[in-house]
N, CA and C atoms as an extended XYZ file, in Angstrom:
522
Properties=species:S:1:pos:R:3:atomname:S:1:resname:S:1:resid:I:1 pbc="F F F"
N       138.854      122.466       77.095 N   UNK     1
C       140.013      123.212       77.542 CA  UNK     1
C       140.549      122.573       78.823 C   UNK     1
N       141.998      122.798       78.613 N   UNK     2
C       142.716      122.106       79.958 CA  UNK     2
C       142.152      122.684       81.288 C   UNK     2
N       142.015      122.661       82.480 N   UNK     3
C       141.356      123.118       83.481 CA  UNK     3
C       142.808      124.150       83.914 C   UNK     3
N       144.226      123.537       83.786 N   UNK     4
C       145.438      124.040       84.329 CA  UNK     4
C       145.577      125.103       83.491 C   UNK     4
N       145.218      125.218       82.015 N   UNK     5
C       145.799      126.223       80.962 CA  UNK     5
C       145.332      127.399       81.360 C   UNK     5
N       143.975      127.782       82.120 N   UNK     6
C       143.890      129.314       82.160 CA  UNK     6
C       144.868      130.042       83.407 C   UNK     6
N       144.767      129.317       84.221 N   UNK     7
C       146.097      129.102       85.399 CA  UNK     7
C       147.659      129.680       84.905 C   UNK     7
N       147.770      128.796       84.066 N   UNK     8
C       149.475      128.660       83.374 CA  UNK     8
C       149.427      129.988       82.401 C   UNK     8
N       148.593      130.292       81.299 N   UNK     9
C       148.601      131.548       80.733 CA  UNK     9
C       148.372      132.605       81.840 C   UNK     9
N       147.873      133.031       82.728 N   UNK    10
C       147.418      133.908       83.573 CA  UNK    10
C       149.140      134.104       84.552 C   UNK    10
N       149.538      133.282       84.984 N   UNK    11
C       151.005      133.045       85.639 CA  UNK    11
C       152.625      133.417       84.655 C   UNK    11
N       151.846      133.061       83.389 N   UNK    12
C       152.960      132.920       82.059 CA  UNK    12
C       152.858      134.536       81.866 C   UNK    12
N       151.746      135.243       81.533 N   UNK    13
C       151.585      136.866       81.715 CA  UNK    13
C       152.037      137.394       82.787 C   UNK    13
N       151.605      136.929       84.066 N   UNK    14
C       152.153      137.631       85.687 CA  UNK    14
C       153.732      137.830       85.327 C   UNK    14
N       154.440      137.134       85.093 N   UNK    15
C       155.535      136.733       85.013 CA  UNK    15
C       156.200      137.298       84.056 C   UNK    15
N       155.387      137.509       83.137 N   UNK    16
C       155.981      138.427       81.385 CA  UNK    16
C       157.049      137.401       80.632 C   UNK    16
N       156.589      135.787       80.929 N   UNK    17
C       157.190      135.103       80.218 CA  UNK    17
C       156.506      134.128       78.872 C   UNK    17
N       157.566      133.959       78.294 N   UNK    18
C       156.738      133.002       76.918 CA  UNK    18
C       156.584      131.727       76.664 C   UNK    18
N       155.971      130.918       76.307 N   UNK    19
C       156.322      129.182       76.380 CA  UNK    19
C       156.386      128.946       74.404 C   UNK    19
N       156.737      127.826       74.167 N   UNK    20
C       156.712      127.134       73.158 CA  UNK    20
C       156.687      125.687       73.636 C   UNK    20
N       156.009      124.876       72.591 N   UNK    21
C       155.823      123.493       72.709 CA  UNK    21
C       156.397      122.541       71.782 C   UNK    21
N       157.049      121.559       72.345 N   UNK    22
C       157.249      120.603       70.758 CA  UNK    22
C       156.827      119.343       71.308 C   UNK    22
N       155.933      118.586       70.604 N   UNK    23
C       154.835      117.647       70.775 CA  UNK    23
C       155.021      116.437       69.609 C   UNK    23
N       155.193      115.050       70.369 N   UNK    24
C       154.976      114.036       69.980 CA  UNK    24
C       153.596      113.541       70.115 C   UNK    24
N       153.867      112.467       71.461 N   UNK    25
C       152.162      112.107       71.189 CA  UNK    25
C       151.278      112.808       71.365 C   UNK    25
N       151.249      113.863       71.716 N   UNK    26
C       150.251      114.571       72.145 CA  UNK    26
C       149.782      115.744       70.657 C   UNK    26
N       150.025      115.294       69.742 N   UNK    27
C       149.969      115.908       68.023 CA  UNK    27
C       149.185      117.228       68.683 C   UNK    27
N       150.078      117.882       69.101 N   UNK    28
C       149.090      119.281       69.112 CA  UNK    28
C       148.119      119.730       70.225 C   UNK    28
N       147.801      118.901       71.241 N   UNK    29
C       147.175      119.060       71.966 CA  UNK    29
C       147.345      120.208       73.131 C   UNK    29
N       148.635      120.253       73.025 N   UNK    30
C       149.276      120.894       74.536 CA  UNK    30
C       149.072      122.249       74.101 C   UNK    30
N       149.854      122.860       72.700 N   UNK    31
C       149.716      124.267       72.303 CA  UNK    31
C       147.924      124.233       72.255 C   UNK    31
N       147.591      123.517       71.530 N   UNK    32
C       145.825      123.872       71.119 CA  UNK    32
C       144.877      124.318       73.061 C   UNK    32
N       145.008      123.625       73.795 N   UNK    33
C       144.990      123.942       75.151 CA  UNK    33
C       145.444      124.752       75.512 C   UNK    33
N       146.516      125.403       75.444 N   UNK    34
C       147.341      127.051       75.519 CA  UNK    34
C       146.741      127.844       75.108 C   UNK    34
N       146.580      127.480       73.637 N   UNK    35
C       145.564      128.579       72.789 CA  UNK    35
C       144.339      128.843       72.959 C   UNK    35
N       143.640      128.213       73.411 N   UNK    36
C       141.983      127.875       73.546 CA  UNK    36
C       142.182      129.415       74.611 C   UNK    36
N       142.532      129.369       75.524 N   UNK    37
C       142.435      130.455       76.620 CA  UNK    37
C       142.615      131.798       76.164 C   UNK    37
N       141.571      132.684       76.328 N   UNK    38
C       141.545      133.923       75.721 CA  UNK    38
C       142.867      134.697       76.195 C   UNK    38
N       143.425      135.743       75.456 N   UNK    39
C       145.269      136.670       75.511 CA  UNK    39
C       146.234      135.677       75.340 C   UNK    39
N       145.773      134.243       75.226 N   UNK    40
C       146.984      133.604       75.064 CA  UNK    40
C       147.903      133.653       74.022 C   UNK    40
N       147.727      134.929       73.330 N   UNK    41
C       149.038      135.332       72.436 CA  UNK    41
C       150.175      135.847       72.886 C   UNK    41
N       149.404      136.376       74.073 N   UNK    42
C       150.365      137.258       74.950 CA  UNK    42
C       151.775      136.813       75.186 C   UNK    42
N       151.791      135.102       75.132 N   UNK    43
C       152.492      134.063       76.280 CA  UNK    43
C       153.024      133.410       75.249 C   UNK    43
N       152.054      132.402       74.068 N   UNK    44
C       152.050      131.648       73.607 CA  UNK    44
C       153.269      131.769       72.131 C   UNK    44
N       153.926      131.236       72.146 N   UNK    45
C       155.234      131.269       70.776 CA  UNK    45
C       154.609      131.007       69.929 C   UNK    45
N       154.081      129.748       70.226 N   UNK    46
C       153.892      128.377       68.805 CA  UNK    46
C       154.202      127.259       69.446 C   UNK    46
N       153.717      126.312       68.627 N   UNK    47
C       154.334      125.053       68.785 CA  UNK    47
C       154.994      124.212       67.366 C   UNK    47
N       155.814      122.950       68.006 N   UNK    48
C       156.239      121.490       67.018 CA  UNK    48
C       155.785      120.886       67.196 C   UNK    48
N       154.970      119.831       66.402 N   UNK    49
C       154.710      118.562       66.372 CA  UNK    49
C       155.539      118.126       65.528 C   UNK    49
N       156.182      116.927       66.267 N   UNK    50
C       157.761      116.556       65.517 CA  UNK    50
C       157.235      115.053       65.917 C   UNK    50
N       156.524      114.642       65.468 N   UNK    51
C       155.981      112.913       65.215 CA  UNK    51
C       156.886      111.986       65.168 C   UNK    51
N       157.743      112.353       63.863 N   UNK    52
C       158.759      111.538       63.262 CA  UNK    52
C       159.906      111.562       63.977 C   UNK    52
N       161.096      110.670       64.154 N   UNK    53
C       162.056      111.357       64.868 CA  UNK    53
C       162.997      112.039       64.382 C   UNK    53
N       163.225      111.936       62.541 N   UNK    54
C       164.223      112.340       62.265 CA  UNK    54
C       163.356      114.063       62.098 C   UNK    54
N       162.402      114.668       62.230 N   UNK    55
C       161.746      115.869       63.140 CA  UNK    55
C       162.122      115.993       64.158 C   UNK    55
N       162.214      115.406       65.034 N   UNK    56
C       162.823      115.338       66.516 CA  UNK    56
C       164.679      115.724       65.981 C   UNK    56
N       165.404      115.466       65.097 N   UNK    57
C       166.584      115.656       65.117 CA  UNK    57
C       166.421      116.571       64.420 C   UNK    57
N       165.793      116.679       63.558 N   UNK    58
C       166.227      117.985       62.076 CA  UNK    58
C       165.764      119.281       62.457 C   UNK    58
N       164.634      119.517       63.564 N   UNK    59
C       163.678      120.485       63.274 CA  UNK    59
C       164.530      121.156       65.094 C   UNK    59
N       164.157      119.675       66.178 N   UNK    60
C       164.454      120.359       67.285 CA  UNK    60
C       165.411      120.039       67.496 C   UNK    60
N       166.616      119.720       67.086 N   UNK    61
C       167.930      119.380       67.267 CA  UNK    61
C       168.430      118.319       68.624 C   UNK    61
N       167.158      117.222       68.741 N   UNK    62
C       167.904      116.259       69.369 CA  UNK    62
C       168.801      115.487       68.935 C   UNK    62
N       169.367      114.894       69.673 N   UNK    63
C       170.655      114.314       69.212 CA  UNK    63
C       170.231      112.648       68.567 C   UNK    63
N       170.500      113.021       67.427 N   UNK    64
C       170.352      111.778       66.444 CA  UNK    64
C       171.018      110.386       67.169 C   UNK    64
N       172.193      110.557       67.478 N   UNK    65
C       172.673      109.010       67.754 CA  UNK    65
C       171.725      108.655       69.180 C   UNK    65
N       171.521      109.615       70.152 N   UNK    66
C       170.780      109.529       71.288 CA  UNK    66
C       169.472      108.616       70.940 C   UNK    66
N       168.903      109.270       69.582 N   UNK    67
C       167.638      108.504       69.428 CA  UNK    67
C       167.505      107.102       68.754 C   UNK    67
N       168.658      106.854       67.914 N   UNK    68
C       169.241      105.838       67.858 CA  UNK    68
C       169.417      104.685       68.928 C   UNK    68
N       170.091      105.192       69.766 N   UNK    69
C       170.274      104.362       70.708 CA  UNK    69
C       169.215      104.229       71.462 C   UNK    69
N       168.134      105.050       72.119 N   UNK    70
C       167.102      104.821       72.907 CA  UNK    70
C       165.711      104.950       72.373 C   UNK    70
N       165.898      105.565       71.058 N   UNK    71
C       164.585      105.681       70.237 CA  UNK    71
C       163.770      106.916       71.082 C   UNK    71
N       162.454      107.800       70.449 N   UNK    72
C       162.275      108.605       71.097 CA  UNK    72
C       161.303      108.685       72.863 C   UNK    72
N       160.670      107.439       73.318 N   UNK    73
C       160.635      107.463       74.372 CA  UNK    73
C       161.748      107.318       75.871 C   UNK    73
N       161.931      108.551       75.767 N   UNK    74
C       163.206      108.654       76.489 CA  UNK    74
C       163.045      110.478       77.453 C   UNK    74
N       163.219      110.074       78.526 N   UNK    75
C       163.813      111.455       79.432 CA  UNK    75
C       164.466      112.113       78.482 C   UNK    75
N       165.537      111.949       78.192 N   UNK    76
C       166.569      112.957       78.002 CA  UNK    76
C       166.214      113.729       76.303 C   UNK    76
N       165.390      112.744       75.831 N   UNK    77
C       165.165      112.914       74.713 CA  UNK    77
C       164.254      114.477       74.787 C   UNK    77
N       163.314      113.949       75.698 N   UNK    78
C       161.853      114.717       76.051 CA  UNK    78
C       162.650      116.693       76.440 C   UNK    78
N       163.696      116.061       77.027 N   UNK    79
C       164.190      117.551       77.274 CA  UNK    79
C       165.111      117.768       76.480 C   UNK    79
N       165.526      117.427       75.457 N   UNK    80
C       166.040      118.362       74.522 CA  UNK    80
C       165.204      118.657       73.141 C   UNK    80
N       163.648      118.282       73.577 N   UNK    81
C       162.685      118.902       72.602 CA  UNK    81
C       162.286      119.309       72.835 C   UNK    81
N       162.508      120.105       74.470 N   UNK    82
C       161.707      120.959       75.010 CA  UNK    82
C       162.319      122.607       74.566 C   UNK    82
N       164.548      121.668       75.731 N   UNK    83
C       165.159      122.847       74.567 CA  UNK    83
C       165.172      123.530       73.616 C   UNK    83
N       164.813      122.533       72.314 N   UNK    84
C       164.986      122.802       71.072 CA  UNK    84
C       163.723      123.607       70.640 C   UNK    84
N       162.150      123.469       71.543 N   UNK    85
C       160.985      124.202       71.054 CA  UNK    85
C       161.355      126.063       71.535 C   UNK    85
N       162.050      125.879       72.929 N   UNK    86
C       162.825      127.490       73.472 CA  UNK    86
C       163.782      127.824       72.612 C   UNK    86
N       164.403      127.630       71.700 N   UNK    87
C       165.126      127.682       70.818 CA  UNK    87
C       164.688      128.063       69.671 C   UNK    87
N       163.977      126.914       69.147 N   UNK    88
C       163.158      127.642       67.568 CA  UNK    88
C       162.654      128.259       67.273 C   UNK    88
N       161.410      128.303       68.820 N   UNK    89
C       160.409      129.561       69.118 CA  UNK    89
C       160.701      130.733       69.583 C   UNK    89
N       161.913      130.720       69.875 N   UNK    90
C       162.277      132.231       70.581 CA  UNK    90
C       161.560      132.242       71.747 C   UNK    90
N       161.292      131.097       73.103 N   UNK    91
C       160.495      131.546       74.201 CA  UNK    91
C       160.925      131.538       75.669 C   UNK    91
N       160.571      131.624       76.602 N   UNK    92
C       161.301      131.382       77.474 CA  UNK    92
C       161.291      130.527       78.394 C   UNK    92
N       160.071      129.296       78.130 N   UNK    93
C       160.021      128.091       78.548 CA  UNK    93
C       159.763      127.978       77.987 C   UNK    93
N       160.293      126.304       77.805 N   UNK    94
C       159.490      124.932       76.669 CA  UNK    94
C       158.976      124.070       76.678 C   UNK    94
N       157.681      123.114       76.833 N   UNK    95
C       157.357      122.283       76.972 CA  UNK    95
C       157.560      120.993       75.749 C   UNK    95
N       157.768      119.771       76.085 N   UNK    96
C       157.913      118.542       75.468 CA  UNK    96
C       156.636      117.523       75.687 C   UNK    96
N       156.654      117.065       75.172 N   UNK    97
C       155.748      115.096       75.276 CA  UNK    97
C       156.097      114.660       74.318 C   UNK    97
N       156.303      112.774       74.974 N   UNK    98
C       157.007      111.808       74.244 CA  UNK    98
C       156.583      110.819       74.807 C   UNK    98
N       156.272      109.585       74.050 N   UNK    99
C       155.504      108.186       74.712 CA  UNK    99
C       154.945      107.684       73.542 C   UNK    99
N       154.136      106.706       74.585 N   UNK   100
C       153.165      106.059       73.921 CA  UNK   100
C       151.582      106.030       74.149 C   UNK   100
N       151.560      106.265       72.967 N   UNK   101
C       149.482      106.444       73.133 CA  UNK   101
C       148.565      105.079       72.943 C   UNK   101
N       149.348      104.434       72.402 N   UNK   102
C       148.590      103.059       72.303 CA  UNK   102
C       147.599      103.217       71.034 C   UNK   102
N       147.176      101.880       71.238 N   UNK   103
C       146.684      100.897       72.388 CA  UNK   103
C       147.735       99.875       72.566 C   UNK   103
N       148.660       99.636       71.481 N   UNK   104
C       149.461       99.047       71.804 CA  UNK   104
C       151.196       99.302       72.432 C   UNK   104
N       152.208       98.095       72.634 N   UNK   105
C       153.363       99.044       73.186 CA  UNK   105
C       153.991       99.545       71.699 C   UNK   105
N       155.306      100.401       71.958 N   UNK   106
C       156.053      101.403       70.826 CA  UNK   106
C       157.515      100.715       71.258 C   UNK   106
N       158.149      100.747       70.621 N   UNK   107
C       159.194      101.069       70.790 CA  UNK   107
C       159.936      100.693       72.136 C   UNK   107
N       159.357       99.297       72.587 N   UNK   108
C       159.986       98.639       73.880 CA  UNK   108
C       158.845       98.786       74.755 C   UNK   108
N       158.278       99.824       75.004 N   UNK   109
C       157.394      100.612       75.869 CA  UNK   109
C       155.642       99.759       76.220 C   UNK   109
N       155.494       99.929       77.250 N   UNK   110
C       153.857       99.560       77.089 CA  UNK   110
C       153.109      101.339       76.845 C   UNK   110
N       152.127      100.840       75.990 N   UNK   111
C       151.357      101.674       75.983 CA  UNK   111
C       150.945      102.749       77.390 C   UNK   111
N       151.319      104.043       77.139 N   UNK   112
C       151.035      104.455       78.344 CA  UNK   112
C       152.269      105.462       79.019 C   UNK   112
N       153.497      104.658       78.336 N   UNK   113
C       154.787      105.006       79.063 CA  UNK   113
C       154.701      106.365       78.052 C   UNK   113
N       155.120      107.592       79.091 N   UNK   114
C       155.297      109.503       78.821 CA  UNK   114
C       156.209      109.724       79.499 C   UNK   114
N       156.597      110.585       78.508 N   UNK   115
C       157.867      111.523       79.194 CA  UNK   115
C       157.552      113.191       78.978 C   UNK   115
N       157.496      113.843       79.486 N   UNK   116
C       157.414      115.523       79.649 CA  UNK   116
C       158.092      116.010       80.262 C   UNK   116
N       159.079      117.409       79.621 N   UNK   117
C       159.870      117.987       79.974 CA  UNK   117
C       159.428      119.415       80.155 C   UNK   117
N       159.977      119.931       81.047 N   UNK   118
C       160.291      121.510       80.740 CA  UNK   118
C       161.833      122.433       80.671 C   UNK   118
N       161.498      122.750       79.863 N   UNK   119
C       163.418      123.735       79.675 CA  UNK   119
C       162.883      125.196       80.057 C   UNK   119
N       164.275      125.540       80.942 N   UNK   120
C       163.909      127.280       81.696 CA  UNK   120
C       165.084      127.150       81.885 C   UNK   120
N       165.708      129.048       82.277 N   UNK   121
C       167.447      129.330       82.385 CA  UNK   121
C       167.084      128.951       84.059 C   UNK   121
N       165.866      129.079       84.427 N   UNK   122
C       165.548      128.772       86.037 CA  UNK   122
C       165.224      127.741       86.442 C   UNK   122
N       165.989      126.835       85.741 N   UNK   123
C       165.660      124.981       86.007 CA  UNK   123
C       167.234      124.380       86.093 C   UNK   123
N       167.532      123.519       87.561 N   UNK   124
C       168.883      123.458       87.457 CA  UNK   124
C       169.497      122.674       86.287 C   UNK   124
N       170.256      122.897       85.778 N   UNK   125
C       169.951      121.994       84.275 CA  UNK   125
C       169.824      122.358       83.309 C   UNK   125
N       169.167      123.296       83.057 N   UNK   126
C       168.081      123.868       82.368 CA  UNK   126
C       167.259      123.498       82.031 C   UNK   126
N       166.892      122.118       82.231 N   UNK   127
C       165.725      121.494       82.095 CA  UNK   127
C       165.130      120.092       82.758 C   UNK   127
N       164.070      119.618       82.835 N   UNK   128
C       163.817      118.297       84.023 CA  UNK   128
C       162.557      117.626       82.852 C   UNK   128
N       162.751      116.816       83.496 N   UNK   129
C       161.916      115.636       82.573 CA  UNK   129
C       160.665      114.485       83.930 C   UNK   129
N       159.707      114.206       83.810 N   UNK   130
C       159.232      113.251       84.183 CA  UNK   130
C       158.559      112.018       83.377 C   UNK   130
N       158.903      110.696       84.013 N   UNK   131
C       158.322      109.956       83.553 CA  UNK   131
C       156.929      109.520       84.086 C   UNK   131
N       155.738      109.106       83.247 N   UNK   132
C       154.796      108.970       83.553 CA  UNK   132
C       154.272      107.446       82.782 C   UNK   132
N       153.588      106.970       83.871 N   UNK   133
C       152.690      105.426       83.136 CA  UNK   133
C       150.685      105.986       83.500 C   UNK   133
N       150.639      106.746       82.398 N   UNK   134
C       149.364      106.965       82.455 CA  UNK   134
C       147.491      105.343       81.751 C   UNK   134
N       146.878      104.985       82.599 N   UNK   135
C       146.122      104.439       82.433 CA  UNK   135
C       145.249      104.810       81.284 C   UNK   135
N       144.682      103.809       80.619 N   UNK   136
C       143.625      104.520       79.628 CA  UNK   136
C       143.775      104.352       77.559 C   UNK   136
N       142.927      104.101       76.792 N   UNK   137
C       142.967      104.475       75.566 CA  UNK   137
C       144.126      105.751       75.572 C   UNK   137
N       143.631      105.836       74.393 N   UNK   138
C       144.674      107.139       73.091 CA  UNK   138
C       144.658      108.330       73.676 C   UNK   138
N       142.844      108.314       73.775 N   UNK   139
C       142.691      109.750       74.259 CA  UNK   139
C       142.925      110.436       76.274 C   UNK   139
N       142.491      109.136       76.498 N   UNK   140
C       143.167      109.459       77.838 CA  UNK   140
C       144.830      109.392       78.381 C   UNK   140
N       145.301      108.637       77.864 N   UNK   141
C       146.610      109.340       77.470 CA  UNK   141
C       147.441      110.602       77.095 C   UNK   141
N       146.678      110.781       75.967 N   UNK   142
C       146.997      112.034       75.788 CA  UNK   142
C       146.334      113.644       76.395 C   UNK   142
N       145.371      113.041       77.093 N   UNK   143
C       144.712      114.337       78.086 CA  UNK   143
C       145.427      114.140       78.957 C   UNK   143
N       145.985      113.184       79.731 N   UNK   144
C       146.848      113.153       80.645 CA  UNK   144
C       147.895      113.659       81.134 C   UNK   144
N       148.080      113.587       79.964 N   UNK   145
C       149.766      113.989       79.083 CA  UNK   145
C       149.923      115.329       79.029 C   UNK   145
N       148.804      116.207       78.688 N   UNK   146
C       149.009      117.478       78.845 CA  UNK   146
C       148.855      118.285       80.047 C   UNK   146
N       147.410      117.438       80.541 N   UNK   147
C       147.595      118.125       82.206 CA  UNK   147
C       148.935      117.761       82.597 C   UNK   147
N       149.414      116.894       82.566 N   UNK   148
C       151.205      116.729       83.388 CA  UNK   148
C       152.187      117.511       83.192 C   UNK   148
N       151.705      118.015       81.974 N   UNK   149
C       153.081      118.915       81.598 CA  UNK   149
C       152.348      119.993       82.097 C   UNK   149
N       151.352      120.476       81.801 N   UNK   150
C       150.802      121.738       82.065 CA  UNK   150
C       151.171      122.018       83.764 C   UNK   150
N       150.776      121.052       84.569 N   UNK   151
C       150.978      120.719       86.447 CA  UNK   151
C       152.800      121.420       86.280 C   UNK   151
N       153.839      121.223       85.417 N   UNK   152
C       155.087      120.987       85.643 CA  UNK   152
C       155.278      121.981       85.848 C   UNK   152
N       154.439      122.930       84.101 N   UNK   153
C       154.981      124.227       84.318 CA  UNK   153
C       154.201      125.274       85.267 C   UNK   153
N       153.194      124.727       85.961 N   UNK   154
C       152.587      125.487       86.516 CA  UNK   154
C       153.881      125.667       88.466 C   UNK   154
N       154.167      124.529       87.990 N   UNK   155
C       155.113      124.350       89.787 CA  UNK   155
C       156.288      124.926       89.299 C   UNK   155
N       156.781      125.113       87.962 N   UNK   156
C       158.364      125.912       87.566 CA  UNK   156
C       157.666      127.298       88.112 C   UNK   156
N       156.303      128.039       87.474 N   UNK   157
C       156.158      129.300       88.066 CA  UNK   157
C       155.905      129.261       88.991 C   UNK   157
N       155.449      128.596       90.049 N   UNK   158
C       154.720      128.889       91.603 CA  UNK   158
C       156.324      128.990       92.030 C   UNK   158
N       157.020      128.239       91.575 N   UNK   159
C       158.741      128.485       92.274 CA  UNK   159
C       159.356      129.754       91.812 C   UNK   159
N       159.526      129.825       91.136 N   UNK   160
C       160.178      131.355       90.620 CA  UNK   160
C       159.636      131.804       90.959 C   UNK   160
N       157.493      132.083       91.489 N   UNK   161
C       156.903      133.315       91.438 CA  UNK   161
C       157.706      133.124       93.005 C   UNK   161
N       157.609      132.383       94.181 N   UNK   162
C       158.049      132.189       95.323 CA  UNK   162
C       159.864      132.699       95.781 C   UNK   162
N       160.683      132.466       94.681 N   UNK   163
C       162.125      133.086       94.556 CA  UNK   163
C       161.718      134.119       94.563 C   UNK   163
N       161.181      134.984       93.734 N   UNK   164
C       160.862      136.292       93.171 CA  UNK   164
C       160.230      137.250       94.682 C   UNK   164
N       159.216      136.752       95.164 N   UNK   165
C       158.623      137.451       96.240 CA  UNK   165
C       159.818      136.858       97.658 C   UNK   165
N       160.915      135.648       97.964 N   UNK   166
C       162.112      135.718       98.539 CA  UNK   166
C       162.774      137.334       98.643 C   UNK   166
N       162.917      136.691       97.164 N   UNK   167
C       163.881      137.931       96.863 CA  UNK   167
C       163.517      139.291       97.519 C   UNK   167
N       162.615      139.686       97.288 N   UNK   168
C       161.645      140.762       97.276 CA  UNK   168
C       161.791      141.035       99.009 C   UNK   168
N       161.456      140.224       99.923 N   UNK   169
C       161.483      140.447      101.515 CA  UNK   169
C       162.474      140.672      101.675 C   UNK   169
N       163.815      139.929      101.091 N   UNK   170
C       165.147      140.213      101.941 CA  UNK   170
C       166.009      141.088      101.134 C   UNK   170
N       164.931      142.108      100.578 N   UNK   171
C       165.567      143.503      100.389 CA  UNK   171
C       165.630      144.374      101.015 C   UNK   171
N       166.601      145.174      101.060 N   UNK   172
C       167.110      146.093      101.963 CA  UNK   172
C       166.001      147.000      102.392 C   UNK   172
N       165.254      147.714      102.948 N   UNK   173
C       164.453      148.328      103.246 CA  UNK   173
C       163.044      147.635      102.918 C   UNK   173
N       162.702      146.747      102.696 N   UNK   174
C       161.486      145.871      102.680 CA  UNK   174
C       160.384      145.626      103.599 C   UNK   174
């Protein structure tokens, strides 16, 4: 189990919000880490594993010519499969991963090169993306990959929980 996931479900409940996942390289890893943590139904939508890209267009509605042109290791890509998992899943954040697991490079990329997004109505944007060059085989890659996203959404809630208790002081009789 992720060390961040009991953290992020425990914050995702505080909060009374929901996540969904849609997952490239990480085939499942990120929701299965969500899930592992006991009430995580409470929180948890579901997830995509959208491998393929024309999954990435059909299922989470990224933009086909986009992937065309940059193929799916891409920022922008990463956040509109994050969109598209808050969307399909009905949740209220979304997590993404997109890269390469190796051992060799993909798609221009050296092995290694990640992208993870998160989509929220409380993200300017509605959503942010990082790129990552994680060290390591398949599997360290992809453990990587999920603590990173998991770290993302754990700093989207420490911020909102921090707006939220703002808010809260510079109320009128407080």
């Amino acid at each position: 189990m992720s060390t961040a996931a009991p953290a992020v479900v425990a914050a995702l409940t505080a909060a009374g919000r929901t996540v969904a996942t849609a997952e490239s390289l990480t085939g499942g890893l990120l929701c299965a880490a969500l899930v592992d943590v006991p009430g995580a139904s409470a929180v948890v939508r579901g997830g995509v594993v959208a491998y393929a890209s024309e999954l990435k267009a059909g299922v989470l509605g990224v933009d086909a010519d986009a992937l065309a042109r940059t193929g799916p290791v891409d920022g922008a890509v990463a956040e509109q499969m994050a969109r598209g998992a808050r969307r399909v899943l009905g949740a209220d954040v979304g997590l993404a991963t997109t890269g390469v697991a190796g051992p060799g490079p993909a798609d221009g990329f050296p092995a290694g090169t990640v992208f993870v997004a998160v989509a929220a109505d409380d993200l300017p944007g509605g959503a942010r993306h990082v790129r990552l060059q994680v060290p390591g085989d398949r599997a360290a890659v992809r453990g990587e990959t999920v603590r990173a996203v998991l770290a993302e959404l754990a700093a989207l809630l420490g911020a909102a929980a921090g707006a939220r208790s703002e808010e809260q002081d510079a109320a009128p009789g407080s």
